[in-house]
N, C-alpha and C positions, 0 to 999 in steps of 0.2 A: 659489530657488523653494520657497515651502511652502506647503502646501493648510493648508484651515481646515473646521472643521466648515459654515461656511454655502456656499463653492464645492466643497467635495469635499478630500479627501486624497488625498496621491497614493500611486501603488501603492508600497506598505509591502515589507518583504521578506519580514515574517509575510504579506503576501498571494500572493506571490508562491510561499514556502514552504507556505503550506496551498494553493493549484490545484496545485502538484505531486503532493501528498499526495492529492486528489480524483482526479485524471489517473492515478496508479497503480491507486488504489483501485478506478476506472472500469475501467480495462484487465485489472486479474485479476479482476473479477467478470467481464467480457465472456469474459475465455479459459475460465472457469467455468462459463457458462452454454453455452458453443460445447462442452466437453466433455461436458455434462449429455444434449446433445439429439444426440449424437455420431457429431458430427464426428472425424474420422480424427485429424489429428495431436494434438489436445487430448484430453485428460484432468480429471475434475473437480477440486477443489482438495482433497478429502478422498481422495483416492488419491493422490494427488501425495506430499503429507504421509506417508499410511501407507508410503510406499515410501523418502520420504526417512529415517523414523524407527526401518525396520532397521537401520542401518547404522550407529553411534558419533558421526563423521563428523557424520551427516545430522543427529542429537538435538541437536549443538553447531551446527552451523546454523542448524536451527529455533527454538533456545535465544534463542541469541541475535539474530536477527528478531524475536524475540516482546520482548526486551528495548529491543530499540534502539528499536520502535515504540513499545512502552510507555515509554521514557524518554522519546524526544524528540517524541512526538506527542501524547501523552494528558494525560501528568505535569505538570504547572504549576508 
């Protein structure tokens, strides 16, 4: 079975890999904006960070999320 540009393609695994990529993206902006207007157990995303980034630990975490997003999501 292969799709063609005049019936459709079928779902790719770059498609299936970028709706994950939107589904994340979608869920930490929602827990984002739920800490913004605040709600109890949430926090916004910019405190989260400042707290992660005391710590040595928390820098090589955020380090690296910033990398791995930037390799494998951005980078072509």
């Amino acid at each position: 079975m292969t799709g063609d540009l005049v019936t459709g393609d079928l779902v790719t695994p770059y498609v299936v890999l970028l709706l994950g990529f939107v589904g994340l993206f979608a869920a930490m902006l929602a827990v984002d904006l739920l800490g913004r207007v605040g709600r109890k157990p949430f926090r916004p995303l910019g405190r989260v960070l400042e707290v992660a980034m005391a710590w040595r630990t928390g820098r090589w975490i955020v380090c690296g999320a910033w990398l791995f997003i930037g390799f494998h999501f951005l980078a072509r």
